[in-house]
C-alpha positions as CSV (number, residue, x, y, z in Angstrom):
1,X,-15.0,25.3,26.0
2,X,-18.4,24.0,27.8
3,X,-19.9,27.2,26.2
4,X,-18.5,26.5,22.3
5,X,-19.9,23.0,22.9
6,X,-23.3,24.2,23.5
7,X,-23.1,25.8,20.6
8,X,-22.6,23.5,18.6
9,X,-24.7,21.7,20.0
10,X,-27.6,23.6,19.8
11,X,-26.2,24.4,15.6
12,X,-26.4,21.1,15.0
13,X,-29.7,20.3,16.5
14,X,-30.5,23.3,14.3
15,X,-29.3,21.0,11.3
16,X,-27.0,23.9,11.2
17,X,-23.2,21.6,10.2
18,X,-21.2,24.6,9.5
19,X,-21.7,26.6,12.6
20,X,-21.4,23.5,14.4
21,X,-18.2,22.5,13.7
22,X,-16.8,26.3,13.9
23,X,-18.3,26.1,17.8
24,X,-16.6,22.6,18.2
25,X,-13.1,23.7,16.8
26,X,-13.0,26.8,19.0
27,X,-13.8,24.9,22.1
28,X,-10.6,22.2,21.2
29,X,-8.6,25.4,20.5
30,X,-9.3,26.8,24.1
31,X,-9.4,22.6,25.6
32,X,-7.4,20.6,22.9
33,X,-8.4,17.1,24.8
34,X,-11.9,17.7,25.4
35,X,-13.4,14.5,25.2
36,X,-16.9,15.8,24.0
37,X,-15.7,18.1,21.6
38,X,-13.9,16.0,20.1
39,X,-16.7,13.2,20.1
40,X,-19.1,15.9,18.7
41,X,-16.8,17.4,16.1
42,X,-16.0,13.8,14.8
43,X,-19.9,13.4,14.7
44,X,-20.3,16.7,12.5
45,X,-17.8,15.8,10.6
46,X,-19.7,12.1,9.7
47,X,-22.5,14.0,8.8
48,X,-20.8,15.9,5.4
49,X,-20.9,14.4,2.0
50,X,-17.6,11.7,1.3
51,X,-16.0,14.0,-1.2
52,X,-15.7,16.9,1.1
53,X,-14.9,15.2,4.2
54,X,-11.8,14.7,6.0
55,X,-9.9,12.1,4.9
56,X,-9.0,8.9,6.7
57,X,-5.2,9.6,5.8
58,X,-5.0,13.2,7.6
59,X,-7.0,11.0,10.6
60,X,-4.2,8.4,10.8
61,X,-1.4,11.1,10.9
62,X,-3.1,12.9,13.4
63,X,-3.6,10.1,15.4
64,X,-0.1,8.8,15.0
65,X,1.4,12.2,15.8
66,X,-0.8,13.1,18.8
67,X,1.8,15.4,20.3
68,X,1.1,18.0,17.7
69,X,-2.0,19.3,18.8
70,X,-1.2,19.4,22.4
71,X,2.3,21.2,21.8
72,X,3.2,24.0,19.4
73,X,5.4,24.1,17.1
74,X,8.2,25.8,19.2
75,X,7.8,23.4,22.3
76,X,8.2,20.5,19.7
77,X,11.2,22.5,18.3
78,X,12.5,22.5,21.7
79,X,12.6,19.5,22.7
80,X,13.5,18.2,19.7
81,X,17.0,19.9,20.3
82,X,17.5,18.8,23.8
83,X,17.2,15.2,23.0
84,X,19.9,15.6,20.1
85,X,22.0,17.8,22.1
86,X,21.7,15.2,25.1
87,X,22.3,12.2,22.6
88,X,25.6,14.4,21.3
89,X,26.7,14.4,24.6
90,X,26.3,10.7,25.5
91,X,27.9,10.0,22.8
92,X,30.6,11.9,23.5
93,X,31.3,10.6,26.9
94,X,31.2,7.3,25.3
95,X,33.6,8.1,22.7
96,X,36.5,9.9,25.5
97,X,35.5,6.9,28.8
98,X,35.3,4.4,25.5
99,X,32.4,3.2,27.2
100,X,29.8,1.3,25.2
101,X,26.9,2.0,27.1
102,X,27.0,5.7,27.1
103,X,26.9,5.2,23.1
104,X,23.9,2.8,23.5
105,X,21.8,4.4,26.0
106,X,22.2,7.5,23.2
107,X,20.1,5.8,20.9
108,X,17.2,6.7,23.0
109,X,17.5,10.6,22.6
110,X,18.4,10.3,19.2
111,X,15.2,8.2,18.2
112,X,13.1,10.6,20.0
113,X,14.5,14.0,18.0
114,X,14.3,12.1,14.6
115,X,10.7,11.2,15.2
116,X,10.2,14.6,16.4
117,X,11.7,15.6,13.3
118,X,10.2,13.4,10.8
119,X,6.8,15.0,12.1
120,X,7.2,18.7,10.6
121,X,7.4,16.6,7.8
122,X,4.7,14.1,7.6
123,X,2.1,15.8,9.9
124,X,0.4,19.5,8.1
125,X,1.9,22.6,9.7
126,X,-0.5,24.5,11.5
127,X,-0.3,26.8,7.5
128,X,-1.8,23.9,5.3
129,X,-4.3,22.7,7.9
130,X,-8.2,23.6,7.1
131,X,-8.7,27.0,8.2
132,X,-11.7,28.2,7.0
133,X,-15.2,26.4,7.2
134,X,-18.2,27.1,5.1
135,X,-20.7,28.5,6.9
136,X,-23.8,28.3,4.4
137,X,-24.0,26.1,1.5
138,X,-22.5,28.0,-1.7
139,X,-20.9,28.0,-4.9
140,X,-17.4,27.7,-6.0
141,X,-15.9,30.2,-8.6
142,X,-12.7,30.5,-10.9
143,X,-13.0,33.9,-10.1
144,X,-14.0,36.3,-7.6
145,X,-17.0,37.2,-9.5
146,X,-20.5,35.8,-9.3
147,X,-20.3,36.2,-13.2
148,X,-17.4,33.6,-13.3
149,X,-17.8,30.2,-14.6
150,X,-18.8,27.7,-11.6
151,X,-16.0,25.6,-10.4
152,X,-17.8,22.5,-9.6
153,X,-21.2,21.7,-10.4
154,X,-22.6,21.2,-7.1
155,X,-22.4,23.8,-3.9
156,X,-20.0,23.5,-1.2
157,X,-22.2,22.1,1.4
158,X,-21.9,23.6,5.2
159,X,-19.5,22.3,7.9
160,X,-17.1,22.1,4.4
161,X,-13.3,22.4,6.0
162,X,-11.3,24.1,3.4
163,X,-7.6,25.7,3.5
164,X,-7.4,29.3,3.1
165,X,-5.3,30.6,0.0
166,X,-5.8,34.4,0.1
167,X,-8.9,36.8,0.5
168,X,-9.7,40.0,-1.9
169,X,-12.2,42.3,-0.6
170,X,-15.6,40.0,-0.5
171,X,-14.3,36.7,-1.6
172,X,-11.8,34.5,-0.1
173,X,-10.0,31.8,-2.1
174,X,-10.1,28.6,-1.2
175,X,-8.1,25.4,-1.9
176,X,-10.6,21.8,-2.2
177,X,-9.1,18.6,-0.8
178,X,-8.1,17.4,-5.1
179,X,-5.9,20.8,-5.2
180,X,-8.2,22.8,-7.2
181,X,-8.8,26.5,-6.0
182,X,-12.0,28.4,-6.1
183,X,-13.4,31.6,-4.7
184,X,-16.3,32.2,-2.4
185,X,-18.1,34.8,-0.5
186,X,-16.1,35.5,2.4
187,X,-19.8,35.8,4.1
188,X,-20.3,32.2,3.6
189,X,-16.9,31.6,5.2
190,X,-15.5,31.4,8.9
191,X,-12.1,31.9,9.5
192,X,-9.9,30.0,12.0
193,X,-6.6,31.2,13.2
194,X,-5.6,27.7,14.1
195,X,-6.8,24.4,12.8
196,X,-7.8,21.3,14.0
């Protein structure tokens, strides 16, 4: 991780955004509670125009549902079903001792898997996170043609984080934060297997 923050470091002293925030997101993939990358990436990310940047909204799940970047999605999975298998059992005890406390104390489990649960929901799936960065500033097509009308008038600036949709020989299609696709160079593109 140290090593991937250098780099980014030394991309954004560079004035280099894109590279930058590629180096930052590999060294949270390797150390996901790195202070200092995280610092820096937030930093990087400051420094991109308003209509391209992260929102607040993704920032406020993410920060409500911590637990998703340090576990996958199988752990969460997992535990998920152990706390509604152990609330099944509680209450079942309670039920056959007629016992009100094992029913009560079974609220606990239960509240854990449904938040657990509610966050597949709510939080992006590792899929529709932004996987792919722009590297160097660039245009947006409707096609994947440099001949194809433009589909926004300005460029895609660098450090851009965009979701992946599909890539076809030299161009990768990509999917802006409004929901309107484009196509790009896949030159001008980094690929992440995992976002952050």
């Amino acid at each position: 991780p140290d090593l991937y923050i250098n780099i980014g470091n030394a991309a954004l002293q560079a004035e280099r955004i894109g590279p930058a925030i590629v180096a930052y997101r590999q060294a949270l993939l390797l150390a996901p509670q790195n202070l200092q990358a995280s610092q820096n990436l937030a930093y990087a990310r400051s420094l991109l125009p308003d209509w391209i940047r992260y929102g607040e909204s993704y920032d406020l799940i993410n920060s409500l549902f911590f637990w998703r970047e340090l576990w996958s999605d199988q752990q969460i999975k997992l535990v998920a079903a152990i706390c509604f298998l152990a609330a099944a059992v509680m209450l079942s005890i309670g039920i056959l001792k007629r016992q009100g406390v094992w029913r009560n104390v079974a609220i606990l489990p239960l509240l854990v898997w449904a938040v657990l649960s509610v966050s597949f929901f709510v939080h992006p799936s590792q899929a529709a996170r932004k996987d792919a960065v722009i590297l160097l500033e660039t245009r947006l097509y409707a096609a994947d043609s440099t001949t194809a009308p433009l589909r926004l008038s300005r460029p895609l600036p660098s450090g851009a984080e965009l979701e992946l949709v599909q890539q076809r020989d030299r161009w990768s299609e990509l999917k802006l934060p409004d929901g309107r696709t484009g196509w790009v160079l896949s030159n001008r593109v980094a690929q992440l297997s995992t976002s952050l």
